[in-house]
N, C-alpha and C positions, 0 to 999 in steps of 0.2 A: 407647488408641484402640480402637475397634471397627469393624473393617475388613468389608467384602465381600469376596470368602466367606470370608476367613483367620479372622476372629472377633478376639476381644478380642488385641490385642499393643501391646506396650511399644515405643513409638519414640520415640527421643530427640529433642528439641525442637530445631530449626536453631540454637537458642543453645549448645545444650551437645552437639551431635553429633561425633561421633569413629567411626575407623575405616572401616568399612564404608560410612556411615551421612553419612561425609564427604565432601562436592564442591566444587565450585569457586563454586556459587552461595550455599552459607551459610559457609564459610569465614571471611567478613569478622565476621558474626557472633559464631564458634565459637572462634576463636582469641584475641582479648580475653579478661583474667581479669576485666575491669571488662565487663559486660554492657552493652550500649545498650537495655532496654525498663522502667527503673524507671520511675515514676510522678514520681519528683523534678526525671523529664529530660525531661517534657511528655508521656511517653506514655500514652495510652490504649489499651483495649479498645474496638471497633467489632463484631466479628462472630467465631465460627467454630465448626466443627461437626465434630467427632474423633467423631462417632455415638455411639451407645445399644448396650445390650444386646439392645433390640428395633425400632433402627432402624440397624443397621450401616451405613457411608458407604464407597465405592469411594475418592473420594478428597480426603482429608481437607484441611482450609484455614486461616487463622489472618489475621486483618484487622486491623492495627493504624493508630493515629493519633498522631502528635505534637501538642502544640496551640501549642509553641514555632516547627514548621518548616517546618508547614503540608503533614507526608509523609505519604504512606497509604502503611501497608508491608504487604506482602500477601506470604502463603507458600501453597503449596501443594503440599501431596507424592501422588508419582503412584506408584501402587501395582499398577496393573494395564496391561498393552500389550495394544494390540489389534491394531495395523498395524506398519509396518518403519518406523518415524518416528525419523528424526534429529536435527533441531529441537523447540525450547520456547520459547515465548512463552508473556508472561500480557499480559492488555490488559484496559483501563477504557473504558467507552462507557456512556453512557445508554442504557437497554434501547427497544426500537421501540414506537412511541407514549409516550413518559414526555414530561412538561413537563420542559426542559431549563436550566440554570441558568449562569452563568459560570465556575464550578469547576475546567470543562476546558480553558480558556482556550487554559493552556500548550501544548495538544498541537492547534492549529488550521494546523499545516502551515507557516504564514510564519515573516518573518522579525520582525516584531514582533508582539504581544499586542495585543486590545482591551479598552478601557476596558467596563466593567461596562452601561453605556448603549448599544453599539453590540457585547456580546460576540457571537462566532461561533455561531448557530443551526442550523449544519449539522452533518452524521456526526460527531463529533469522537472520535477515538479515541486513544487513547495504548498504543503496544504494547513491553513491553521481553523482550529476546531473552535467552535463558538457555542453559546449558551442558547437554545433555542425555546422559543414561546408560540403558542398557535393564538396568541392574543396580537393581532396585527393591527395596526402598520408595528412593524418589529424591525429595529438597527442591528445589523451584525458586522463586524470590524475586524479588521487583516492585516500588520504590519511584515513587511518582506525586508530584508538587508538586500541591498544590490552588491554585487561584485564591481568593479571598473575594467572596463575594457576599450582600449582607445581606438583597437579596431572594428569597434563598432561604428563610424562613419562610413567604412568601404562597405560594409552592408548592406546589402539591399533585400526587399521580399522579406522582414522578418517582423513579426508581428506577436505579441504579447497575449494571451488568452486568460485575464483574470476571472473566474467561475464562481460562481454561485451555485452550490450543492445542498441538497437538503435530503435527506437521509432518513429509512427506518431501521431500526435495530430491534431487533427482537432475541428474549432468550429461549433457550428450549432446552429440555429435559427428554433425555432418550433412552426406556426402556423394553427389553424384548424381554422376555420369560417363556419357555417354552421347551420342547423336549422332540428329538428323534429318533425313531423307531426304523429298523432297518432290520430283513429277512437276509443274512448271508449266507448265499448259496454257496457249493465248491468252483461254480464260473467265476465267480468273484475273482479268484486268483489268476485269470488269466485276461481279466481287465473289464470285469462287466460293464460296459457303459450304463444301463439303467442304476445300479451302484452309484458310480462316477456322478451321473447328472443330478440323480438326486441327492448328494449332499454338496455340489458345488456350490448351491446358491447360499446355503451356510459357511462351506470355508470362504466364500469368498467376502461372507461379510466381516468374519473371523479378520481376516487380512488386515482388515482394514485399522481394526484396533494396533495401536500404537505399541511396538515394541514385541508383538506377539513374532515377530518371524526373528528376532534375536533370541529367543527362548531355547535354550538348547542347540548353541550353535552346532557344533562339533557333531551334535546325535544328526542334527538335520541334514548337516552336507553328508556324512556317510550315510543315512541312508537312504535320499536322493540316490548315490551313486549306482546302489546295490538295486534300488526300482529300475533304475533307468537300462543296466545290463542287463537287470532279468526281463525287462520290456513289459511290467509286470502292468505301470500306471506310468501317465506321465509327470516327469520332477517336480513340477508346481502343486500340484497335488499333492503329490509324499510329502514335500516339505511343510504342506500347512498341516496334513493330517499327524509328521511325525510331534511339528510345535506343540498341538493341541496335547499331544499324550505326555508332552515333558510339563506340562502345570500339574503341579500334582496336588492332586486331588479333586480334580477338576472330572476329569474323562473316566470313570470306572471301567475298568475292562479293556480301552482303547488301546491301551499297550500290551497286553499281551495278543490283541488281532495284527495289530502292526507285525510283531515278530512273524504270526502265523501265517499274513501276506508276504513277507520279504523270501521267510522260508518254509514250507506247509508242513515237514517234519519235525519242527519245534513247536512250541505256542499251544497253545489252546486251542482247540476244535473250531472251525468258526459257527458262531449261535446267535439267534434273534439281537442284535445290541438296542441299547438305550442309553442315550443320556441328556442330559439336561442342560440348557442352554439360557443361561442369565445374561445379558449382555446390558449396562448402565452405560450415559454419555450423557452429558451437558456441553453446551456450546452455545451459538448464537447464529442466526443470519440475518446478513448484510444488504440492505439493498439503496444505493446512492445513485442519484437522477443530476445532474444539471437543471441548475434551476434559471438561469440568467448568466449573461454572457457580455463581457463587456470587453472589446476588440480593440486595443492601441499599437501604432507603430512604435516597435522599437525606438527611445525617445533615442536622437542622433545618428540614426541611422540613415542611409539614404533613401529618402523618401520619393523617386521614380517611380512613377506609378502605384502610388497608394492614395486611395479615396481621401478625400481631403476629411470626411466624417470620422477617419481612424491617427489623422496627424494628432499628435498632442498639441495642448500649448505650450509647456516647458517641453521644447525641442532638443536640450542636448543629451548626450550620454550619462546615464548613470553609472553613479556608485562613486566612492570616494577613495578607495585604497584596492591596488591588486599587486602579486609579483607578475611581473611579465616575462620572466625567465625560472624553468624550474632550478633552484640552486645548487650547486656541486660542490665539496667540502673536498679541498685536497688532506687526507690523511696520512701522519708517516707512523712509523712501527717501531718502537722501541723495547727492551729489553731489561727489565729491571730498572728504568726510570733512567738508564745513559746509555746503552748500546742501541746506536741506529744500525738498523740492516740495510739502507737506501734502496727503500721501496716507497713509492706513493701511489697509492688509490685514487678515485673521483668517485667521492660517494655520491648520487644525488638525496637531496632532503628533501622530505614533503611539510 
């Protein structure tokens, strides 16, 4: 291969790697004395680019096809870090603006597939996640299922976008601790905005916590209703501050201000409030980059006007099995196992 910047070096191929040179992603490969990429066992060549002498490659690719199992097997070895990335993904997408085929069928998110007449015309992506090492030159490896589609010949403009993603993940721990103190004056009840702002930026973070605005459903729509005719606050508001007072045990006092906001003859006086504000979270953020990018025409599609650097070699269509019609079940209606009523349905099935 001929690498950026290293220059021409020898790297053993995911089929025959050892050592160093071994991971957990070609493994399956490397370990068999019987290889899985003859030509006797469906496979083909589709694409890849180990660079020139006078076009070195950062990071090299390897695209294969079965024509028995309908797999695109795709490698890519990553030879250079840029970022603290602990994830690998490689994913398969139709490139933005390409006419889009049934191909991708399998990766359309449900729990069944559509037939060829009615396949999924949206994003469709298929992404498989890999064992990642910052010990480089490092193999990461992709098997995709193809759909069949015969109309993919009248195709034109559609092109394949297999990616190289490399990823950091991070967890995090989210604690507040702390406490609000607020002077309630008798303008309060007529809608004090200095009130209102300064604890907005608490309920709002309140909000956000999960399941807090189903907390006393019933109390909150009524009394939303009862702020909103008295024009006292606006609804968004009532409704976090009434959630807040239905946790009980949470808010000391808040419930009896609430009553003495909705109505100032009931309730309790209003007085200095306080209370305490614990808020715990654990979660993670996500940040995923395109690492390499490797561009083929859809294999049998009509190839007018496609750079010849993005033609595959194995040129026909993939995939081995699709329906090409969604199917319809005539159903009749019976009655205790012998009375027909003569009626029939057309179900379709998925």
């Amino acid at each position: 291969m001929y690498l950026e910047p290293q220059g021409s070096r020898l790297i053993p191929s995911p089929f025959h790697a050892s050592g160093a040179y071994l991971n957990p992603n070609i493994e399956p490969f490397s370990w068999p004395a019987s290889k899985d990429y003859d030509q006797e066992s469906g496979w083909v060549h589709i694409s890849h680019d180990f660079g020139t002498p006078s076009t070195p490659v950062a990071n090299p690719h390897l695209v294969l096809y079965n024509r028995y199992s309908g797999v695109l097997r795709v490698f890519f070895l990553i030879t250079q870090l840029y970022d603290n990335n602990n994830r690998a993904f490689i994913t398969l997408r139709f490139g933005n603006g390409s006419k889009k085929t049934a191909i991708l069928e399998n990766y359309n998110g449900a729990k069944s597939i559509n037939a060829v007449d009615k396949f999924t015309t949206g994003g469709l992506e298929g992404q498989i996640p890999n064992y990642f090492s910052s010990n480089v030159p490092y193999w990461t490896h992709a098997d995709f299922s193809m759909m069949y589609d015969p109309c993919s010949c009248q195709t034109s403009l559609s092109k394949l976008y297999i990616e190289l993603r490399l990823a950091n993940q991070q967890s995090i721990n989210l604690k507040l601790n702390g406490s609000i103190i607020q002077d309630l004056k008798p303008s309060v009840n007529s809608g004090n905005p200095s009130f209102v702002s300064t604890l907005k930026p608490f309920t709002d973070a309140i909000a956000q916590i999960s399941g807090i605005q189903q907390a006393q459903k019933d109390g909150i729509e009524k009394t939303a209703l009862k702020v909103q005719n008295g024009r006292i606050i606006q609804p968004p508001f009532a409704t976090v501050l009434t959630a807040l007072a239905g946790i009980a045990g949470k808010w000391a006092g808040l419930g009896d201000y609430l009553v003495g906001l909705i109505d100032p003859n009931k309730g309790a006086t209003p007085t200095p409030m306080k209370f305490d504000a614990n808020i715990e979270g654990t979660g993670s953020i996500n940040w995923q980059g395109v690492y390499k990018t490797a561009i083929i025409a859809n294999p049998g599609s009509n190839m007018s006007g496609t750079s010849p650097v993005h033609i595959p070699e194995y040129n026909h269509i993939l995939g081995t099995f699709n329906l090409l019609k969604t199917p319809i079940i005539k159903t009749s209606l019976y009655i205790n196992g012998s009375e027909y009523l003569g009626c029939e349905t057309n179900t379709m099935v998925h």
